[in-house]
C-alpha positions in Angstrom: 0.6 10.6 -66.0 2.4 7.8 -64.4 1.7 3.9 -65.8 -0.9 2.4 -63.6 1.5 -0.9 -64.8 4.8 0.9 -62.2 2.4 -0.1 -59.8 2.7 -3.8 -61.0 6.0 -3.7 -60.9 6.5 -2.3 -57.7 4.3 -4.9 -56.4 6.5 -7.5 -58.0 9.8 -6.6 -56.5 8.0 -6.1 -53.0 6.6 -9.7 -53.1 10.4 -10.9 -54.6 11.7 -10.1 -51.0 9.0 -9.8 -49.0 7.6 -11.6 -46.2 7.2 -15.4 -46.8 10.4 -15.6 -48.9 12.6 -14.3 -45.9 11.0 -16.5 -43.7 10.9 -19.5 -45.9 14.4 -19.2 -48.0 16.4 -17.2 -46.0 15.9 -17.8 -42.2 15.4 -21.3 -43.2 18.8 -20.8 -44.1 20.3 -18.5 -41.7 18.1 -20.0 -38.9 19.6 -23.1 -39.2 23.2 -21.6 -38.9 22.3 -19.4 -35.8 21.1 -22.3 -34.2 24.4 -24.0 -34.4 26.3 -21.4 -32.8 24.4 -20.9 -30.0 23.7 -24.9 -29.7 20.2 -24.2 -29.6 17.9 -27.4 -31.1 16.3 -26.8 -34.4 12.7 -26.5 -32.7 13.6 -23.2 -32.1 13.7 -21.9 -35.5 10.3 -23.5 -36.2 8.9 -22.0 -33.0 10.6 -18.4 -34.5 8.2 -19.2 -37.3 5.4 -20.0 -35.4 5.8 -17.2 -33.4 6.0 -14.9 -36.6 2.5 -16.4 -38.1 0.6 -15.7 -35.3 1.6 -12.2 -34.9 1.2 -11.8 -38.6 -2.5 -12.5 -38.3 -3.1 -9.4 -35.9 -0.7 -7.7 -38.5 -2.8 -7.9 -41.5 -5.7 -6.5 -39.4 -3.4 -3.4 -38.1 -2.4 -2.6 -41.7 -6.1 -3.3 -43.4 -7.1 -0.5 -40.8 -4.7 1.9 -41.3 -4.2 1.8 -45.0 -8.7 2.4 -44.8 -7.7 6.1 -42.7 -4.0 7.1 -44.0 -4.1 5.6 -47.4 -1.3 3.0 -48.9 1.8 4.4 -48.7 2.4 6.1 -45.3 1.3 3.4 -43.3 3.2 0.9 -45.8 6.8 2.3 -45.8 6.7 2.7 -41.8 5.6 -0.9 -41.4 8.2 -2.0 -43.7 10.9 0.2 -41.8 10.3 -1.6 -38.8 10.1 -5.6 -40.7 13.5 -4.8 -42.0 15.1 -2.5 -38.5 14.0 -5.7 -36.3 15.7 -8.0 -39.0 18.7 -6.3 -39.3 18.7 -6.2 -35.2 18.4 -10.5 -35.1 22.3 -10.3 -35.6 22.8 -8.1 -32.7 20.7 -10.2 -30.4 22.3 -12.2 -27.1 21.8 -16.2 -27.1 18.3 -16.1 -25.9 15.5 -17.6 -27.4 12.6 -15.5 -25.6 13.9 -12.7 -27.1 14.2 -14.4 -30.3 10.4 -15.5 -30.0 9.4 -11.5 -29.5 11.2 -10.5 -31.9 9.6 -12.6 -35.0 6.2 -11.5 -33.2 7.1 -7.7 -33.6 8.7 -9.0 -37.4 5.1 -10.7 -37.9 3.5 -7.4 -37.4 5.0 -5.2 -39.3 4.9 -7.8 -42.2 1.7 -7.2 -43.4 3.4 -4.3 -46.0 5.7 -7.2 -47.2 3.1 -9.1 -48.3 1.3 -8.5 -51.9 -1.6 -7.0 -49.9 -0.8 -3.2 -49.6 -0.1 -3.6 -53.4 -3.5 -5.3 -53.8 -5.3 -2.4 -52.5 -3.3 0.3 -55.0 -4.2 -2.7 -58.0 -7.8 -2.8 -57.0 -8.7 0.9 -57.5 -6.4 1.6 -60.8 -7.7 -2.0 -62.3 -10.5 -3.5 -63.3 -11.0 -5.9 -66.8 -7.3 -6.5 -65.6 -7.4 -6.7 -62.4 -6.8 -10.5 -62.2 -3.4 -9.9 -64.6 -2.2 -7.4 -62.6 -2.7 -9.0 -58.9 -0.8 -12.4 -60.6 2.0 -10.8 -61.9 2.5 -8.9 -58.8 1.9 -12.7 -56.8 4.4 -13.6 -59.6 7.4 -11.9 -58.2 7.3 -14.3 -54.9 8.3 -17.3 -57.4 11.3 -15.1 -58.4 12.6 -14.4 -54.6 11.5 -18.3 -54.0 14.5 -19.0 -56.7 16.9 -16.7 -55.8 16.7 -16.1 -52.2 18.2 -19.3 -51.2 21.2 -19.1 -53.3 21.5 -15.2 -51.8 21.6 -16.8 -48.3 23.8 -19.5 -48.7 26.1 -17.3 -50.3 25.9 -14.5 -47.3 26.2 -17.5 -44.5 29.1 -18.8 -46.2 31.0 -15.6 -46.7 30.1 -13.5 -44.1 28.2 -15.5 -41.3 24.7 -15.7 -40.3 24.6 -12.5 -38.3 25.8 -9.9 -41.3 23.4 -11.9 -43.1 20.4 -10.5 -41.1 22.0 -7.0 -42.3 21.9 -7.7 -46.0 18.7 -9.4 -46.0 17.1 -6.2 -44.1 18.7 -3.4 -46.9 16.9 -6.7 -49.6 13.7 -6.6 -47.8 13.5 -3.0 -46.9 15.7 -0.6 -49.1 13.5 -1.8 -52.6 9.9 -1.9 -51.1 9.9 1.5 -49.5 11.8 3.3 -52.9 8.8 1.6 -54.6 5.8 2.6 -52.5 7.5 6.2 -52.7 7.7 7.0 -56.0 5.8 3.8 -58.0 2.6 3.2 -55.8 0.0 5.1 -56.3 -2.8 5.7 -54.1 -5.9 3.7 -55.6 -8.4 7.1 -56.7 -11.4 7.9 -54.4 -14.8 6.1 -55.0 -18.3 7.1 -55.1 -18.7 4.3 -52.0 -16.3 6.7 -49.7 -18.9 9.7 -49.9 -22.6 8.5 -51.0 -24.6 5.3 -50.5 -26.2 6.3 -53.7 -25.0 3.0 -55.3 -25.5 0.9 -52.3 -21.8 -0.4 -52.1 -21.2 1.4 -48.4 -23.7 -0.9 -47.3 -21.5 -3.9 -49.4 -18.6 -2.2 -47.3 -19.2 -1.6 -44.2 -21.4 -4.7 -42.5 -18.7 -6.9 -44.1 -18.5 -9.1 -40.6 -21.8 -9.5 -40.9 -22.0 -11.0 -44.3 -22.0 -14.2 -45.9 -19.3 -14.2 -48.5 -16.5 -12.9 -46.3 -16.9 -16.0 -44.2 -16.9 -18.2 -47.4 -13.4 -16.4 -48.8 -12.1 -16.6 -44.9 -13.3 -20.5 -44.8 -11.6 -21.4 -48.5 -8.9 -19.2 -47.6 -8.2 -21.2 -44.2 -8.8 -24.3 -45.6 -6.3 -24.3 -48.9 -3.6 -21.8 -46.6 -3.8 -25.1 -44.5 -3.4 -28.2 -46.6 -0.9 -26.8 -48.9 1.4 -25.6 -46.5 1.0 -29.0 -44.4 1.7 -31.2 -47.7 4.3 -29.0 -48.9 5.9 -28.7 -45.0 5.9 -32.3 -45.0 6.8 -33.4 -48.8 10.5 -33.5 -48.1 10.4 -36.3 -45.2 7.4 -38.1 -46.9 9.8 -39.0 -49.7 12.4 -39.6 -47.7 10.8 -42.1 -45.6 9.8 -44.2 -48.7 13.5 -44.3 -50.1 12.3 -42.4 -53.1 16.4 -41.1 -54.3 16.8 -37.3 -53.3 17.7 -36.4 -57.1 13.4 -37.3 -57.6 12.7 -35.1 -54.4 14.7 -32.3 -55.7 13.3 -32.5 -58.9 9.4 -32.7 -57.3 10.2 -29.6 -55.2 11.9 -27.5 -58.6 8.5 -28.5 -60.3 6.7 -27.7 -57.5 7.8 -24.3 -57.6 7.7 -23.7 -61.3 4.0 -24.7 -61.1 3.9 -22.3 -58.1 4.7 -19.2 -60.5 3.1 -20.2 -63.2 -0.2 -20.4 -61.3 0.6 -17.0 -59.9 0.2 -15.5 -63.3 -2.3 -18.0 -64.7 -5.0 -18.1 -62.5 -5.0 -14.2 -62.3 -5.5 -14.1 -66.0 -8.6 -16.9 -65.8 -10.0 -14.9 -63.3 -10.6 -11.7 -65.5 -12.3 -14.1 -68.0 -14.3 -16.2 -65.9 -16.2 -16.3 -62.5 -13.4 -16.4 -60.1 -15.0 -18.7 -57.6 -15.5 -21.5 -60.9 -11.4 -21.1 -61.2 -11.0 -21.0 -57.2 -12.8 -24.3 -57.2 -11.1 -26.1 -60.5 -8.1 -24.8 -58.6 -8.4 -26.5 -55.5 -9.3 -29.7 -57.1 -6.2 -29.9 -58.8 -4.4 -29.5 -55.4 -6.8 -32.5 -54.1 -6.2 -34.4 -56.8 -2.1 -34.4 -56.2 -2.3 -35.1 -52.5 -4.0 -38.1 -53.9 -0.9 -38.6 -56.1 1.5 -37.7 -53.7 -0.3 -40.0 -51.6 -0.5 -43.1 -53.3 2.3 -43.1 -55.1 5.6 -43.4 -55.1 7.1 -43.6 -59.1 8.5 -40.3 -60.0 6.1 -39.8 -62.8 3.3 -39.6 -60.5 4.8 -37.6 -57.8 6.1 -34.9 -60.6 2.6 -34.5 -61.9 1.0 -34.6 -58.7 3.6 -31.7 -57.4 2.9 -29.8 -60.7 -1.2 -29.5 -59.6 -0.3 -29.0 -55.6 2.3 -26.5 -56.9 -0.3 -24.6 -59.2 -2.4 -24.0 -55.9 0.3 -23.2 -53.8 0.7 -20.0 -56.1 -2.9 -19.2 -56.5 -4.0 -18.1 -52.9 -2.7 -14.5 -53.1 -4.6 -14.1 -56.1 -7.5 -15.5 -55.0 -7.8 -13.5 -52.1 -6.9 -10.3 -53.1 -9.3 -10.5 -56.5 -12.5 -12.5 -54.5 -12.4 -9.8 -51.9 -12.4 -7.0 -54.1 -15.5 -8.4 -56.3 -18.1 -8.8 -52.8 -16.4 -5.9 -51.2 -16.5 -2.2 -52.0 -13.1 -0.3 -52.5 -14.2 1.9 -49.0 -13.7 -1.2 -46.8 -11.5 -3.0 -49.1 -8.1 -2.7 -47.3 -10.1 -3.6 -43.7 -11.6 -6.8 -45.0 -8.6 -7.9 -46.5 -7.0 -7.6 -43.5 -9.5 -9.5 -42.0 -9.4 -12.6 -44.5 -5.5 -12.2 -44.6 -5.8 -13.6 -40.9 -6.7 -17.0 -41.8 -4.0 -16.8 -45.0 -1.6 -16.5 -41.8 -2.7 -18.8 -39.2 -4.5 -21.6 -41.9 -0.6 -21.8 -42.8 0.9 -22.6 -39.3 -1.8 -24.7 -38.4 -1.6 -26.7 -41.5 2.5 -27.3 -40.3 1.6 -27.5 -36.8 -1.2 -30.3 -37.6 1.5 -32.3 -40.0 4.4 -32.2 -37.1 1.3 -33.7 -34.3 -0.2 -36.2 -36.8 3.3 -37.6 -37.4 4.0 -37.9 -33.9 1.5 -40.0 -32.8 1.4 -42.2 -35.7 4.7 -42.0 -37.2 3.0 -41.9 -40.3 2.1 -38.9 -43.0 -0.5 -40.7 -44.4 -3.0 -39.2 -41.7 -2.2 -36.2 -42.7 -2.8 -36.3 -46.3 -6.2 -37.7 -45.5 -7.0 -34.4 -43.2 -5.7 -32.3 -46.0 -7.2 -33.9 -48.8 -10.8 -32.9 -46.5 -9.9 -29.6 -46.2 -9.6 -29.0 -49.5 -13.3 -30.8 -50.1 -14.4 -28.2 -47.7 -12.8 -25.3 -49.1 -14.1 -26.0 -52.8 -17.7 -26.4 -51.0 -17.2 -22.8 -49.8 -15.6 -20.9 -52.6 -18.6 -22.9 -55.0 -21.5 -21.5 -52.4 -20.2 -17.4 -53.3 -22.9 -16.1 -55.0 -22.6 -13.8 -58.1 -20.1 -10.9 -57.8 -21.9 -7.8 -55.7 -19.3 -5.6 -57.3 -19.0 -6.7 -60.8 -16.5 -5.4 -63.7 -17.2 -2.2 -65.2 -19.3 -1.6 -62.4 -18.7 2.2 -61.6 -20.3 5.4 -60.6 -21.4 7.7 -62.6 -20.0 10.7 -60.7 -18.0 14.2 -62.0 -14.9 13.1 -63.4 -15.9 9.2 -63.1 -15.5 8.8 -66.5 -11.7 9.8 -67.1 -11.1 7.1 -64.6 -13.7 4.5 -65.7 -11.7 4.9 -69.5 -8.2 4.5 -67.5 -9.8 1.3 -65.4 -10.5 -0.6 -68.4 -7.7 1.0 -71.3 
């Protein structure tokens, strides 16, 4: 039988070149160049992202909702042919920016597969006392894109020009995910939950609007999506604008990232061993307590240890989400509520860069900023702390003909 673990893998590679790394590494990149030739100002590259984030909130939902009736691959591989047709097309595009704007919408809805959450739903049914390794290692493979993408698009801009760029980065972002949902990714086995409320999880499932936790993952999810994204989106000019030398703000963002992928893999691994809401929580209080740092601060020992704890956040939330959802939700509404809590992942992220830019400009100060962050992160500890124990613990399966083959395979 295939190794549950060439679902890992595949997941890695797809989150390597997926989603937020083209948007973040590369467009920044090729962005900035397009936006030169066509002597467009640079506000139109963030309102391409903006434009993106939005739609990827309604994308998530699409995808949650399809994968819960077709399964994960199908709806997966078409999704992703479209992310990487309409990237590919960017090149092809005339000098306007309302077609630009629509087409990072349609981009930010057929992202959803680019994203470590189709892989999350395969890793939820084949995993269980690993479940937290296996959805950080597959997080992990966004640190490796994060340090190679940028040097890929420099390299394409320089030697081929921004609009064969687009092409190369669509075969990256397209070519590797599909060949791995086709032949690595496996569809996560039927549950008990899909065809008996025997166990009572199809009642966990299905009223998931109506419940509790899945406003308490949405509202920590929102929350830490926000503040990291506006204190890394604005850690650059902060720096800058207090003369700190741009060999210490190179070196803070290199750490920064390190710490990114190391809590990827990290707090995945805590998470099979402790209560995942406890390491949620210890999680974002490291992230608080280096905005403080980053705050107050400017000597580069301070900033390095302060980006080392935001950094170590900043990698967390796919894990975080992925692995709470699956512990209060049952694998027969999984993909649906994920999609649902992946919305605020999404638009918690261009809020937090929207509220940074709009702070700035009316004081001409970051220091507002950091304050609002620094809140949101009180409140999102608040919520992921009020999650009461797990409704779908570990080891927790049914007992039904040819459960037990599996049940040995979840937990071998």
């Amino acid at each position: 039988m295939q190794s549950r673990w060439l679902i890992v893998v595949a997941g890695a590679v797809g989150t390597a070149v997926g989603a937020g790394i083209f948007m973040v590494y590369a467009f920044g990149i090729l962005g900035t160049a397009m936006a030169a030739e066509h002597h467009w100002d640079r506000s139109v590259v963030q309102y391409c992202l903006t434009s993106f984030l939005v739609a990827a909130g309604f994308g998530t939902l699409l995808l949650g909702n399809a994968i819960s009736r077709w399964g994960v691959r199908q709806p997966a591989m078409i999704s992703l042919a479209i992310f990487a047709t309409v990237i590919a097309i960017l090149g092809l595009l005339p000098p306007s920016t309302l077609l630009f704007y629509a087409a990072f919408a349609l981009i930010g809805l057929a992202s959803a597969a680019a994203t470590a959450m189709p892989y999350a739903v395969s890793v939820t049914g084949w995993f269980d006392k690993q479940r937290g390794l296996a959805l950080g290692l597959v997080n992990a493979g966004a640190g490796v894109g994060a340090a190679l993408t940028p040097l890929f698009a420099n390299y394409l801009v320089t030697q081929y020009g921004w609009r064969a760029g687009f092409a190369w980065i669509a075969v990256a972002v397209g070519l590797a995910p599909i060949l791995g949902f086709a032949f690595l990714v496996r569809e996560p086995p039927e549950r008990q939950d899909r065809r008996s409320g025997a166990t009572g999880q199809v009642a966990i499932g299905h009223d998931y609007l109506r419940r509790r936790e899945f406003w308490l993952i949405a509202l920590s999810i929102f929350g830490v999506s926000l503040a990291m994204f506006g204190v890394m989106g604005s850690m650059v000019p902060l720096l800058t604008d207090r003369n700190v030398p741009r060999e210490t703000v190179a070196m803070v963002l290199s750490i920064a990232g390190i710490s990114s992928w190391v809590g990827r893999v990290a707090v995945g691994v805590l998470m099979d061993k402790f209560f995942a809401p406890y390491v949620g929580a210890t999680s974002f209080a490291m992230a608080l307590v280096g905005v403080g740092m980053v705050a107050l601060s400017e000597a580069p020992l301070p900033l390095m240890i302060g980006a080392v704890l935001i950094g170590f956040t900043f990698g967390a939330e796919g894990d975080l989400v992925t692995f709470l959802v699956s512990r209060y939700f049952s694998m027969a509404i999984y993909s649906k509520a994920l999609g649902a809590v992946w919305i605020t992942w999404a638009w918690g992220g261009g809020l937090g860069t929207s509220l940074v830019g709009i702070t700035y400009a009316a004081t001409h100060s970051y220091e507002i900023a950091l304050l609002v962050m620094a809140g949101v992160l009180i409140a999102a500890t608040i919520a992921v702390l009020s999650l009461g124990p797990y409704s779908i613990p570990p080891t927790q399966h049914p007992t039904t003909p040819g459960a037990t083959g599996r049940v040995a395979a979840l937990n071998s």
